[in-house]
C-alpha positions in Angstrom: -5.2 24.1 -15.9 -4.7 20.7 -14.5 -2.4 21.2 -12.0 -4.1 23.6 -9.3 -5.7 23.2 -6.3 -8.9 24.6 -4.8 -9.5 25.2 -1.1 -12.5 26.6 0.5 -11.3 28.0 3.6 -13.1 30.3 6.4 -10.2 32.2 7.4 -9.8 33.8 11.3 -10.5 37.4 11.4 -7.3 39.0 11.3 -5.6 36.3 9.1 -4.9 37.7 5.8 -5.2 35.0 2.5 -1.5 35.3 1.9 -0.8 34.1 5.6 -3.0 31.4 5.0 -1.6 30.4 1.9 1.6 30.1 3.5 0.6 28.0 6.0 -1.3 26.1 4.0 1.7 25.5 1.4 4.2 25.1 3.6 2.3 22.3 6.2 1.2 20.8 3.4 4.5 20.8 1.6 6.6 19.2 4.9 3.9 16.9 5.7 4.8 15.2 2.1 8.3 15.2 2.2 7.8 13.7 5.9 6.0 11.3 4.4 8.2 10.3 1.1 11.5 11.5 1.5 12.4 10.8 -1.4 9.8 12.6 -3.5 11.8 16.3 -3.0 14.1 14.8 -5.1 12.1 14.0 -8.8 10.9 17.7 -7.9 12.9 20.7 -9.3 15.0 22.2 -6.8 12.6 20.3 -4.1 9.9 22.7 -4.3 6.7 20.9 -4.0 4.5 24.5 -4.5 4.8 26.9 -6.9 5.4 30.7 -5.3 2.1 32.0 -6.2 -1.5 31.5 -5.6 -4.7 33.1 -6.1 -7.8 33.9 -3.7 -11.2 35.4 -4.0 -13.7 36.3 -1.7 -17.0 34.0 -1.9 -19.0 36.7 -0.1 -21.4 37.0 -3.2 -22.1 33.0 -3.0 -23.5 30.3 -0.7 -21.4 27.5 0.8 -23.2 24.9 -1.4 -22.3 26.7 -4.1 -18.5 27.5 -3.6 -18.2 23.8 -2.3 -20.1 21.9 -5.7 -18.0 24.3 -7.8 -14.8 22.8 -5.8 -16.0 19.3 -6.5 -17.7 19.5 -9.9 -15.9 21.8 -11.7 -15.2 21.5 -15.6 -12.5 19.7 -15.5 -13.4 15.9 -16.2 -10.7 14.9 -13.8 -12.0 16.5 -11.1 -15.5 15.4 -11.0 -13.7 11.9 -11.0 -11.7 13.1 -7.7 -15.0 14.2 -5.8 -16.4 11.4 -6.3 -14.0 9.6 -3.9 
């Protein structure tokens, strides 16, 4: 899919992935619309994030692997991206 994001995060034990999602999502999300008012409005209902996400645990990987996976991944698009 083209329109996802990935985040390697190392969360604070006791924080829960859907707390961080949140918070992620919504800072994100305000910070934007801070930004460029006007941008809520091209978006339907002025949503910027859809309502769900996904996580995994990395525990059976490195860093440097998570992290090239995040930058180099198969999408053509992306490996554009990381090389920014």
């Amino acid at each position: 899919m083209s329109d996802h994001v990935h985040v390697v995060a190392d969360l604070p034990s006791g924080m829960s992935p859907a707390r961080a999602a949140m918070l992620l999502k919504g800072a994100s999300a305000r910070d934007l619309f801070a930004f460029e008012p006007k941008f809520r409005k091209r978006l339907w209902a002025g949503h910027f994030w859809a309502r769900g996400y996904f996580h995994r645990s990395a525990g059976d990987a490195d860093l440097a692997t998570i992290t090239h996976y995040v930058r180099h991944g198969n999408d053509s698009r992306q490996q554009k991206l990381a090389a920014y």
